[in-house]
N, CA, C and O atoms as a Tinker XYZ file with bonds, in Angstrom:
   416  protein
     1  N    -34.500000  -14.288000   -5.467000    73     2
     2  CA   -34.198000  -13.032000   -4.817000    64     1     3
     3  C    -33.013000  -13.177000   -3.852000    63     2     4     5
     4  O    -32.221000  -12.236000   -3.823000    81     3
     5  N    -32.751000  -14.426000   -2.917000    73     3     6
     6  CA   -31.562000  -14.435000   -2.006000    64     5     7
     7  C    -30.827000  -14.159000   -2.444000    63     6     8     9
     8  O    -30.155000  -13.293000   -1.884000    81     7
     9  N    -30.341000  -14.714000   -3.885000    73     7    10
    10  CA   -29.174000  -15.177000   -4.521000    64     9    11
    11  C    -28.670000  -13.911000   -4.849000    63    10    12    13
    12  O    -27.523000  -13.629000   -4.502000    81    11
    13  N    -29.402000  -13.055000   -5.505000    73    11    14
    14  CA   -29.339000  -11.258000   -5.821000    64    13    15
    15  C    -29.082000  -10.906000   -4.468000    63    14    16    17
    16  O    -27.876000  -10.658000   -4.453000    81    15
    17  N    -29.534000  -10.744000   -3.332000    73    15    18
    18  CA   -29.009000  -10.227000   -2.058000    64    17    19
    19  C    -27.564000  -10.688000   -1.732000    63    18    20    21
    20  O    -26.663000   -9.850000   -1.689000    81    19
    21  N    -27.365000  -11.778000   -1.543000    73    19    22
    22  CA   -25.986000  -12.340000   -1.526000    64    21    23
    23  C    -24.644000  -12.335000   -2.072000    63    22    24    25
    24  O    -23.555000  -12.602000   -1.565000    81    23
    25  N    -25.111000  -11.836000   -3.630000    73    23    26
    26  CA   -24.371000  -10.853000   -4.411000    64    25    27
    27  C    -24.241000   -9.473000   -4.389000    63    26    28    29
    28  O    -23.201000   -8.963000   -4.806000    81    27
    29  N    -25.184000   -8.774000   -3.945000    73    27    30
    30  CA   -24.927000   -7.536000   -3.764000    64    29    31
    31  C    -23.953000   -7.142000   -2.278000    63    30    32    33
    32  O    -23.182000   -6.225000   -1.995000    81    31
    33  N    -24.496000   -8.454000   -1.496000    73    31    34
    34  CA   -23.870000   -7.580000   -0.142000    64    33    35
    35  C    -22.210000   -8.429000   -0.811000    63    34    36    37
    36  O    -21.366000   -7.542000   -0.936000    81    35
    37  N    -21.835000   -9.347000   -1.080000    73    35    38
    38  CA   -20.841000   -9.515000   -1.615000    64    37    39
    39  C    -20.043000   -8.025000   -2.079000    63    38    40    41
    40  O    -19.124000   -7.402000   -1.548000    81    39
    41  N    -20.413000   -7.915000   -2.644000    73    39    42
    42  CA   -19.967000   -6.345000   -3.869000    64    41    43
    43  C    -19.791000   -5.547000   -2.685000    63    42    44    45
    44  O    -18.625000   -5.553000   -2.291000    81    43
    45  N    -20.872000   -4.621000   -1.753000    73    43    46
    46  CA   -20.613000   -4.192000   -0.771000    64    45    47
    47  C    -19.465000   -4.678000   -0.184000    63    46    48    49
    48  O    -18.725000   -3.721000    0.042000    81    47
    49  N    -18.913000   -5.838000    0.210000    73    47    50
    50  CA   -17.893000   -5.921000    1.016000    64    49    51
    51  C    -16.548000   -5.938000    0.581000    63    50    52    53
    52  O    -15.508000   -5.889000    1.238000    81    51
    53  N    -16.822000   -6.048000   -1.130000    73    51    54
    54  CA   -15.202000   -5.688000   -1.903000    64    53    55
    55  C    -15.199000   -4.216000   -1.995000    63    54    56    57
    56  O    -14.196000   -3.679000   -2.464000    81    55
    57  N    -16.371000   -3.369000   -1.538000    73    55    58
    58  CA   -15.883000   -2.376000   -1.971000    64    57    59
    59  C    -15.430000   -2.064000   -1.008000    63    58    60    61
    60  O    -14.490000   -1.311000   -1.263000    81    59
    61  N    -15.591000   -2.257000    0.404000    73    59    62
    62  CA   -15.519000   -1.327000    1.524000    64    61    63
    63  C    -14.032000   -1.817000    1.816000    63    62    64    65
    64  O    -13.329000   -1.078000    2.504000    81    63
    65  N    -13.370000   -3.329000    1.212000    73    63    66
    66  CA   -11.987000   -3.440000    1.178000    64    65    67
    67  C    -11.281000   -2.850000    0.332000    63    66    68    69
    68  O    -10.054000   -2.900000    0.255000    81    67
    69  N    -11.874000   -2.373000   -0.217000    73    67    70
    70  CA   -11.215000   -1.722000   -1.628000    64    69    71
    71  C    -11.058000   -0.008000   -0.912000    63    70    72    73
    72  O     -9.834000    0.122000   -0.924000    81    71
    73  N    -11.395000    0.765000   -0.568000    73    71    74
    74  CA   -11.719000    2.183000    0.023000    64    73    75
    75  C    -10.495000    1.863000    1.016000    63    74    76    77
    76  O     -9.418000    2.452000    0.922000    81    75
    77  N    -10.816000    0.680000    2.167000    73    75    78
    78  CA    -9.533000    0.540000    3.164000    64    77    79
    79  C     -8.427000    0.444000    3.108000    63    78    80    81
    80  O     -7.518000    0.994000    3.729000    81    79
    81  N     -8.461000   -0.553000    2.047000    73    79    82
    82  CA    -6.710000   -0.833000    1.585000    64    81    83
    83  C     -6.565000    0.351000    0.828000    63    82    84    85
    84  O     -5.368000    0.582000    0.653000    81    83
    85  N     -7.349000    1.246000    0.275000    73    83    86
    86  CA    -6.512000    2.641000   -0.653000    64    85    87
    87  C     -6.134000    3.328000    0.372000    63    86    88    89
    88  O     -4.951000    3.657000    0.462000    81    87
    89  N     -7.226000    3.748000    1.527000    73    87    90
    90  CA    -7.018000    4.865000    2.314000    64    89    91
    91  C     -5.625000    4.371000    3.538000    63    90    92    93
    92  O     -4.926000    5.167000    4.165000    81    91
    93  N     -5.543000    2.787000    3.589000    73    91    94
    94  CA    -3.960000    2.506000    4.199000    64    93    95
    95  C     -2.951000    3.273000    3.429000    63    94    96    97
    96  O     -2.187000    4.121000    3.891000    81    95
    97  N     -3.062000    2.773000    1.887000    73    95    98
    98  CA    -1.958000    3.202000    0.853000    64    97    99
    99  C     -1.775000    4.385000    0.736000    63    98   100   101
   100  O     -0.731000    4.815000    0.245000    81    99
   101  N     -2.680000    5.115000    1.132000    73    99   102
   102  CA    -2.373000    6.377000    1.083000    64   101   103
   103  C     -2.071000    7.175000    1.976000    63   102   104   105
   104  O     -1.486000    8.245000    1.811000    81   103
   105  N     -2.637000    6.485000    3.502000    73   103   106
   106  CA    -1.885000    7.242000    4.641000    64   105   107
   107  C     -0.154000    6.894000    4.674000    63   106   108   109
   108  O      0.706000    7.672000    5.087000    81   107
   109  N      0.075000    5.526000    4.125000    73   107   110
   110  CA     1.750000    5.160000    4.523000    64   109   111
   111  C      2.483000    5.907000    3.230000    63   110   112   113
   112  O      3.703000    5.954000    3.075000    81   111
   113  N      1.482000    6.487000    2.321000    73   111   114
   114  CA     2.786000    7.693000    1.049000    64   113   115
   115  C      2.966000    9.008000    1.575000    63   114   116   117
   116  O      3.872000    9.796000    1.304000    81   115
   117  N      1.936000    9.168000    2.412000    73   115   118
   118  CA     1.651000   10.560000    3.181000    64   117   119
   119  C      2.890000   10.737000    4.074000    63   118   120   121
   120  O      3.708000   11.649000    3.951000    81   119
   121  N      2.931000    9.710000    5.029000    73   119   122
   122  CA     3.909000    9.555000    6.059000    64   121   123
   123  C      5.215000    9.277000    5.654000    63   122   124   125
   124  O      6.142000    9.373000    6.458000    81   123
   125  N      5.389000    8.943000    4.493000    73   123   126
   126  CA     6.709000    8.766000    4.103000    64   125   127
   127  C      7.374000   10.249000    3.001000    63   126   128   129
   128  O      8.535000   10.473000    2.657000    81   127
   129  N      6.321000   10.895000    2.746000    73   127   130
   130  CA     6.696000   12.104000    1.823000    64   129   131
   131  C      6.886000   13.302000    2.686000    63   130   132   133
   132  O      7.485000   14.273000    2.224000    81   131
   133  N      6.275000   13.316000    4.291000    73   131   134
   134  CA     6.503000   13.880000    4.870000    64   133   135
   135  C      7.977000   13.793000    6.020000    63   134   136   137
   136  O      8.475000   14.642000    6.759000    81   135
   137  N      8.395000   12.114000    5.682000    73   135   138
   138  CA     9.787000   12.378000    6.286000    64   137   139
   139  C     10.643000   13.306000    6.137000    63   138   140   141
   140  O     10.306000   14.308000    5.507000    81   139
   141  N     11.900000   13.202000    6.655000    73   139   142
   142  CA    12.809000   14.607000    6.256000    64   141   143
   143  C     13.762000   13.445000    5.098000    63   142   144   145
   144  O     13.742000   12.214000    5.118000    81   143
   145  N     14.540000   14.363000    4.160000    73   143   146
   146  CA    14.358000   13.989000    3.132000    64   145   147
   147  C     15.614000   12.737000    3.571000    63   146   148   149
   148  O     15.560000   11.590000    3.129000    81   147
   149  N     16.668000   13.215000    4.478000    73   147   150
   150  CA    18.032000   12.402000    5.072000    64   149   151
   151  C     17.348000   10.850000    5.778000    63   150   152   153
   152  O     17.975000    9.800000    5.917000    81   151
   153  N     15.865000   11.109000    6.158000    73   151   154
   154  CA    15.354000    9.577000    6.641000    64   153   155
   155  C     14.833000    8.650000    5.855000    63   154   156   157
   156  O     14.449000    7.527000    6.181000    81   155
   157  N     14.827000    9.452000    4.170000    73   155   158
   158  CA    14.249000    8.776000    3.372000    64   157   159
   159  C     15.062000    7.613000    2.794000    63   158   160   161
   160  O     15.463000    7.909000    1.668000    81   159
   161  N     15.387000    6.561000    3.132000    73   159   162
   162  CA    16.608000    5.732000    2.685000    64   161   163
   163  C     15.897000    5.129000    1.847000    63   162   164   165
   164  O     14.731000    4.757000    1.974000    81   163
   165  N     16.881000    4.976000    0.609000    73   163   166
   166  CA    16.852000    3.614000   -0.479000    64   165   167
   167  C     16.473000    1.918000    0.137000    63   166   168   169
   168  O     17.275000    1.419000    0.926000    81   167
   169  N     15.764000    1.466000   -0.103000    73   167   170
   170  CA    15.751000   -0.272000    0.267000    64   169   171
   171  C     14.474000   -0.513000    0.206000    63   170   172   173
   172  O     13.781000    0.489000    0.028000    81   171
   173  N     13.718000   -1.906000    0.328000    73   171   174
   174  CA    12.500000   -2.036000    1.288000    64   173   175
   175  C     12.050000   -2.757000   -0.175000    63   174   176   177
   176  O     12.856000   -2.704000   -1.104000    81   175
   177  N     10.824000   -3.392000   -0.351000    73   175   178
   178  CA    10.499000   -4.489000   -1.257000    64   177   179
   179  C      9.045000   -4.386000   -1.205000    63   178   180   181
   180  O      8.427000   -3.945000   -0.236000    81   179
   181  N      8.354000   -4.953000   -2.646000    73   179   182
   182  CA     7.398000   -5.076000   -2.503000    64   181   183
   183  C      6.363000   -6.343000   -2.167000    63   182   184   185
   184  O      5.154000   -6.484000   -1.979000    81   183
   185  N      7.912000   -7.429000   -2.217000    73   183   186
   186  CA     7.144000   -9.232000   -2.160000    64   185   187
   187  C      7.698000   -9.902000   -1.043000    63   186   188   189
   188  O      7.328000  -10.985000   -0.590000    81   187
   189  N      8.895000   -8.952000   -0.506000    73   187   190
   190  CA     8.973000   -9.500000    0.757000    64   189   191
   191  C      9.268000   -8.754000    2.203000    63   190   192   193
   192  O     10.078000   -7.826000    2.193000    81   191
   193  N      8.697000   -9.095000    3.325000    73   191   194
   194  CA     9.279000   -8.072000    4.343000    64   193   195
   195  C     10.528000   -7.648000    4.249000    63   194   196   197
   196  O     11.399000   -8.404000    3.817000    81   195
   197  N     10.803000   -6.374000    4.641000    73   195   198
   198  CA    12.337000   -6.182000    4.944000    64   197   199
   199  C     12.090000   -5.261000    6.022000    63   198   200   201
   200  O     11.163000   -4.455000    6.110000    81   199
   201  N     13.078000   -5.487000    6.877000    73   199   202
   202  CA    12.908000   -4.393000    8.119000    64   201   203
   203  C     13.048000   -2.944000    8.049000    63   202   204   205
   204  O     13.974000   -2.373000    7.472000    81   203
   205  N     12.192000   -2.440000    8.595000    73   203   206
   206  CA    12.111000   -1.074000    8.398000    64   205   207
   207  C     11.370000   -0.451000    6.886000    63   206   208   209
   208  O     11.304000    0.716000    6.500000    81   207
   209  N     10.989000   -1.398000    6.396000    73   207   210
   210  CA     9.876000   -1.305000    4.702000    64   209   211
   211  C      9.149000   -2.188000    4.794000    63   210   212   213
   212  O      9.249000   -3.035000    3.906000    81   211
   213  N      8.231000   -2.385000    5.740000    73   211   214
   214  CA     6.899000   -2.928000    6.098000    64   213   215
   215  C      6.192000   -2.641000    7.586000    63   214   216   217
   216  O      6.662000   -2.225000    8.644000    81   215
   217  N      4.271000   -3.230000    7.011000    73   215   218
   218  CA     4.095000   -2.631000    8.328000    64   217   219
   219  C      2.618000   -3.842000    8.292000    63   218   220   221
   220  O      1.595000   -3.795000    7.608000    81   219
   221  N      3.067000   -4.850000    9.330000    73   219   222
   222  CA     1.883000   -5.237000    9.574000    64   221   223
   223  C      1.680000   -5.598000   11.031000    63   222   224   225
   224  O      1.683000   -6.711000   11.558000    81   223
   225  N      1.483000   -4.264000   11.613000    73   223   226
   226  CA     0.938000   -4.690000   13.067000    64   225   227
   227  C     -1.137000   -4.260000   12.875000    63   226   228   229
   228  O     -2.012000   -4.322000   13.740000    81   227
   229  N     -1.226000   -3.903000   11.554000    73   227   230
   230  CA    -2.910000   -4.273000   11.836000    64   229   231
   231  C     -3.585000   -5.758000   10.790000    63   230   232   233
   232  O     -3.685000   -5.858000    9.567000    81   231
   233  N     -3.870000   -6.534000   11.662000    73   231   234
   234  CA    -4.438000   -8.153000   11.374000    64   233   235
   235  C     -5.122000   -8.240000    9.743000    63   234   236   237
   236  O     -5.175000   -9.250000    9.042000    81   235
   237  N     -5.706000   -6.591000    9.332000    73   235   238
   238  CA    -6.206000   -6.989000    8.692000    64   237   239
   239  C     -5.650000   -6.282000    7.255000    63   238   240   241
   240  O     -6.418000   -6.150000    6.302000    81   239
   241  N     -4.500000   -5.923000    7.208000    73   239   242
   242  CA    -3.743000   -5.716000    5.956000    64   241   243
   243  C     -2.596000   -5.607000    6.285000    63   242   244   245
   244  O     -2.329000   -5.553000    7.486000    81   243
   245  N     -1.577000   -5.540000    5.306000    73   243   246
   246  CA    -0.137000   -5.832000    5.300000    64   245   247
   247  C      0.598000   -4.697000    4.172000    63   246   248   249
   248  O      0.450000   -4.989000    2.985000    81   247
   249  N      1.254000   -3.625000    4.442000    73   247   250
   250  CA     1.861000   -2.685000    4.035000    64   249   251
   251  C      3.097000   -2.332000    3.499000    63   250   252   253
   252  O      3.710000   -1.500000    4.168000    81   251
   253  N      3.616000   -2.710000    2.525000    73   251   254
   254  CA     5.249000   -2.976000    2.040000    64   253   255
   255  C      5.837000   -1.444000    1.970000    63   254   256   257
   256  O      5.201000   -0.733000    2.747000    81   255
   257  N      6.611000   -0.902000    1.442000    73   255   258
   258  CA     7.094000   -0.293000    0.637000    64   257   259
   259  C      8.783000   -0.065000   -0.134000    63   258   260   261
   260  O      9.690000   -0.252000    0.678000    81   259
   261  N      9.085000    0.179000   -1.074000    73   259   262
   262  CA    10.267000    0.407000   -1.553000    64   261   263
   263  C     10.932000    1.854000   -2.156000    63   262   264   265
   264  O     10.134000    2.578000   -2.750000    81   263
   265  N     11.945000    2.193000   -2.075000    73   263   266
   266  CA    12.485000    3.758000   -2.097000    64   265   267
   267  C     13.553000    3.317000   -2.904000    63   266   268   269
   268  O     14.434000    2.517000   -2.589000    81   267
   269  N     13.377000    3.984000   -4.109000    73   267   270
   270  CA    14.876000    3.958000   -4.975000    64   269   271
   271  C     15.237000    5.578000   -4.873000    63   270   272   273
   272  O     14.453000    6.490000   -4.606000    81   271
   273  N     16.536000    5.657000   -5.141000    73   271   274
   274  CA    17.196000    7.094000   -5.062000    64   273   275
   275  C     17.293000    7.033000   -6.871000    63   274   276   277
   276  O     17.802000    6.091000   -7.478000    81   275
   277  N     16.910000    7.802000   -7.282000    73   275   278
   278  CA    16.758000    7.973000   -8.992000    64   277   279
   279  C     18.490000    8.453000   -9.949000    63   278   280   281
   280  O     19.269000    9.229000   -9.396000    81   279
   281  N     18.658000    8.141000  -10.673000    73   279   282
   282  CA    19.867000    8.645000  -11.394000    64   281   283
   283  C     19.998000   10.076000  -11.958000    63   282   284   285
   284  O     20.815000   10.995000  -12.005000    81   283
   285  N     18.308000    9.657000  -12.503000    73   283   286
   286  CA    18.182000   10.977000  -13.058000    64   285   287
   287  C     16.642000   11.307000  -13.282000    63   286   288   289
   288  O     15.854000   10.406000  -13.571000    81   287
   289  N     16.201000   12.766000  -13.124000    73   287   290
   290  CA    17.171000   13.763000  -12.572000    64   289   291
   291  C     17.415000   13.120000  -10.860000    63   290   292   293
   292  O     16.765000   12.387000  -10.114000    81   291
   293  N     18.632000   13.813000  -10.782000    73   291   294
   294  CA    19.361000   13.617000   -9.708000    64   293   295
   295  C     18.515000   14.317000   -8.235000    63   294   296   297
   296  O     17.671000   15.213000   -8.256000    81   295
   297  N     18.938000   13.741000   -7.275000    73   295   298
   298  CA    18.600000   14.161000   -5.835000    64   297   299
   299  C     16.674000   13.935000   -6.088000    63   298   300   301
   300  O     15.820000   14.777000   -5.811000    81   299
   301  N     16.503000   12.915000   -6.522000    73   299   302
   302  CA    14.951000   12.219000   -6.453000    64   301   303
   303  C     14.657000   10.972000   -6.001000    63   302   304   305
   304  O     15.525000   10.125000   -6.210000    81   303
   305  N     14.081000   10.772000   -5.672000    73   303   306
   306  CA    13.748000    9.196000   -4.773000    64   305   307
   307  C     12.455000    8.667000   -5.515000    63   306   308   309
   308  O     11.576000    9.516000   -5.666000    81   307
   309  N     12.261000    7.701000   -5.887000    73   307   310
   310  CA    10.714000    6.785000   -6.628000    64   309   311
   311  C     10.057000    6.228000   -5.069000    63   310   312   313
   312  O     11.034000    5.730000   -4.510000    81   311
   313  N      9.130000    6.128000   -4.357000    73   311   314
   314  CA     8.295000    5.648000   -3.495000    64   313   315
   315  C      7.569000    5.167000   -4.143000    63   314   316   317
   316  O      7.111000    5.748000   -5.127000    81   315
   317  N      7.215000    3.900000   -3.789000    73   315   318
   318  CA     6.422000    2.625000   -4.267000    64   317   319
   319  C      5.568000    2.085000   -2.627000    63   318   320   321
   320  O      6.135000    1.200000   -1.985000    81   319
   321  N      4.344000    2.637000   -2.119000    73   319   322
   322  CA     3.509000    1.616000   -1.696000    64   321   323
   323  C      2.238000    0.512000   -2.180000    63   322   324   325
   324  O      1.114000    0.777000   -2.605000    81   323
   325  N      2.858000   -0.741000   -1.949000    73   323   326
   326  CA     1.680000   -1.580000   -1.752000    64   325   327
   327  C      1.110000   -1.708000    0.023000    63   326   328   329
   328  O      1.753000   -1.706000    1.072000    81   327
   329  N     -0.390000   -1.812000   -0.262000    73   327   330
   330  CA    -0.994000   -2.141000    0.581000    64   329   331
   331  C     -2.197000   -3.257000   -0.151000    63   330   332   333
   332  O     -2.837000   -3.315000   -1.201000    81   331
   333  N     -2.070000   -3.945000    0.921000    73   331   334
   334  CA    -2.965000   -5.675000    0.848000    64   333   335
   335  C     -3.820000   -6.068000    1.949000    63   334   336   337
   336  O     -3.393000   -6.359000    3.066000    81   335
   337  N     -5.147000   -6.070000    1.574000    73   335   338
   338  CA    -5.929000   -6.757000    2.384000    64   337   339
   339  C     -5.480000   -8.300000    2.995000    63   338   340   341
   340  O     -5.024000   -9.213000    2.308000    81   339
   341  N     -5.719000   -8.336000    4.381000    73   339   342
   342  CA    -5.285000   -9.594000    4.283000    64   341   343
   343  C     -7.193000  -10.917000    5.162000    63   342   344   345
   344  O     -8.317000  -10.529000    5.480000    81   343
   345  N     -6.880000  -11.636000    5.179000    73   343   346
   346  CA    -7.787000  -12.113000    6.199000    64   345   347
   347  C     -8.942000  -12.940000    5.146000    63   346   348   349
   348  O     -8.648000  -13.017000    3.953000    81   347
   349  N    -10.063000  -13.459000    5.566000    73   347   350
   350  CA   -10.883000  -14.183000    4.740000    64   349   351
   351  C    -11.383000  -13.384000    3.600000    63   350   352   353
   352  O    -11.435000  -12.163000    3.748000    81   351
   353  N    -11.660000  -13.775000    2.772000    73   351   354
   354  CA   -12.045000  -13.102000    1.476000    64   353   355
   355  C    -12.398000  -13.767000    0.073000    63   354   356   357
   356  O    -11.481000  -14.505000   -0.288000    81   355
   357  N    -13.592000  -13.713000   -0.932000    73   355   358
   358  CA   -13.674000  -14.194000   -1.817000    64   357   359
   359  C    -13.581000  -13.319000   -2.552000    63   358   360   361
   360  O    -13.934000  -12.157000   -2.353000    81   359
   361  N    -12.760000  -14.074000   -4.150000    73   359   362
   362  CA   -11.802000  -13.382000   -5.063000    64   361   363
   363  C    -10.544000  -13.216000   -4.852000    63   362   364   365
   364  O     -9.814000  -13.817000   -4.064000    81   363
   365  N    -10.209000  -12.038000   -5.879000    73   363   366
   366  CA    -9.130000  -11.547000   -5.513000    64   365   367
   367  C     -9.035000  -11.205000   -4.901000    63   366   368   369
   368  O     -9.961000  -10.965000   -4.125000    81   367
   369  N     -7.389000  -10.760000   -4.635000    73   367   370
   370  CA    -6.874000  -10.039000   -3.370000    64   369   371
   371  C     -7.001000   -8.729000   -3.424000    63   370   372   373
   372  O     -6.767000   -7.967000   -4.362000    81   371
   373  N     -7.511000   -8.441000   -2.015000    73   371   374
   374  CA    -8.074000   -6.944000   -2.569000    64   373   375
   375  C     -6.445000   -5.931000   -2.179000    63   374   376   377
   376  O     -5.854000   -5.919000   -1.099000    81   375
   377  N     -6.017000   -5.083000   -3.613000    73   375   378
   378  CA    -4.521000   -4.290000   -3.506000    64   377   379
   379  C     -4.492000   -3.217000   -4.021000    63   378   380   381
   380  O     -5.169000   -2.857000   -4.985000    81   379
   381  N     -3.379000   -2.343000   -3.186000    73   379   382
   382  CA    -3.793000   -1.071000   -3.816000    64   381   383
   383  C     -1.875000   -0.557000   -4.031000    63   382   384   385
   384  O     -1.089000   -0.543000   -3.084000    81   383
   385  N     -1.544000   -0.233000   -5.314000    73   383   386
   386  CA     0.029000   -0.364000   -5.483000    64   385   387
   387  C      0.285000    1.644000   -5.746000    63   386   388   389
   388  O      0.200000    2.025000   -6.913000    81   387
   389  N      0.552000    2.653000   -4.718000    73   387   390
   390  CA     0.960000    3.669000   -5.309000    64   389   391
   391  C      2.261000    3.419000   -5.495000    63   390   392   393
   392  O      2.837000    2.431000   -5.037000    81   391
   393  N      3.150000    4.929000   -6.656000    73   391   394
   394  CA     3.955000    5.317000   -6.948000    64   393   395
   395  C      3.981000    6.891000   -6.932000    63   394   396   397
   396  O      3.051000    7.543000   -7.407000    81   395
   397  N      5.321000    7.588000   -6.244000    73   395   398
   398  CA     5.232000    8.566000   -6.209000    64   397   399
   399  C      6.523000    9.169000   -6.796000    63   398   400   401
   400  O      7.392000    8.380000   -7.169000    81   399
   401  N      6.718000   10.424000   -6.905000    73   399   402
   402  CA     8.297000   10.640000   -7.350000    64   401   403
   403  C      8.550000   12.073000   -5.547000    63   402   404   405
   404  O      7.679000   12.593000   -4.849000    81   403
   405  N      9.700000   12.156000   -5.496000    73   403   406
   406  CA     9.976000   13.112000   -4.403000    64   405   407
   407  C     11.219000   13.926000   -4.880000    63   406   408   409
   408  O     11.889000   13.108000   -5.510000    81   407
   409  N     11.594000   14.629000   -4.887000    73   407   410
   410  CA    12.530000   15.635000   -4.856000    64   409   411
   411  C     13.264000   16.526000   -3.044000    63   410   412   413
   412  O     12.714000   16.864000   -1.996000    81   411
   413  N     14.477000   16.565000   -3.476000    73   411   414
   414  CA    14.504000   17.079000   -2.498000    64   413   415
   415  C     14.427000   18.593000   -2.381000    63   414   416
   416  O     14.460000   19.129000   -1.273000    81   415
């Protein structure tokens, strides 16, 4: 019976990283779709910091993102957030990768 308890609360605790890191990923697409469209600059990465396209002042995840300006159709931008659990953890890494398109 432990062994079944120990697994379940396991599961419990990927999920509740799993809900956090979405609901990060989804507050930092929110905040960025609501910029004005002139602050929305091209740059920023998904594997490595770059200033001003990341965000980890909370200990327990780490927030990238990247902005391409599109060719076509024209006057569109691609938004790409990852958000990553960070801190002790068994398994995988718990990640959550949106993509959005924007228009101006």
């Amino acid at each position: 019976m432990a062994p079944l308890f120990i697994q379940a609360a396991s599961a419990n605790d990927a999920g509740a990283d799993m809900g956090s890191v979405g609901a990060i990923a989804v507050d930092r697409m929110e905040q960025l779709r609501q910029e004005l469209w002139r602050n929305v600059k091209a740059g920023g990465s998904l594997t490595t910091n770059v200033d001003g396209y990341f965000d980890d002042s909370d200990p327990d995840f780490l927030v990238r993102w990247r902005i391409t300006d599109n060719a076509s159709p024209t006057n569109t931008k691609t938004i790409t957030v990852l958000a990553v659990a960070r801190g002790n953890q068994t398994g995988p890494r718990r990640r959550v990768e949106l993509t959005s398109a924007r228009g101006r």
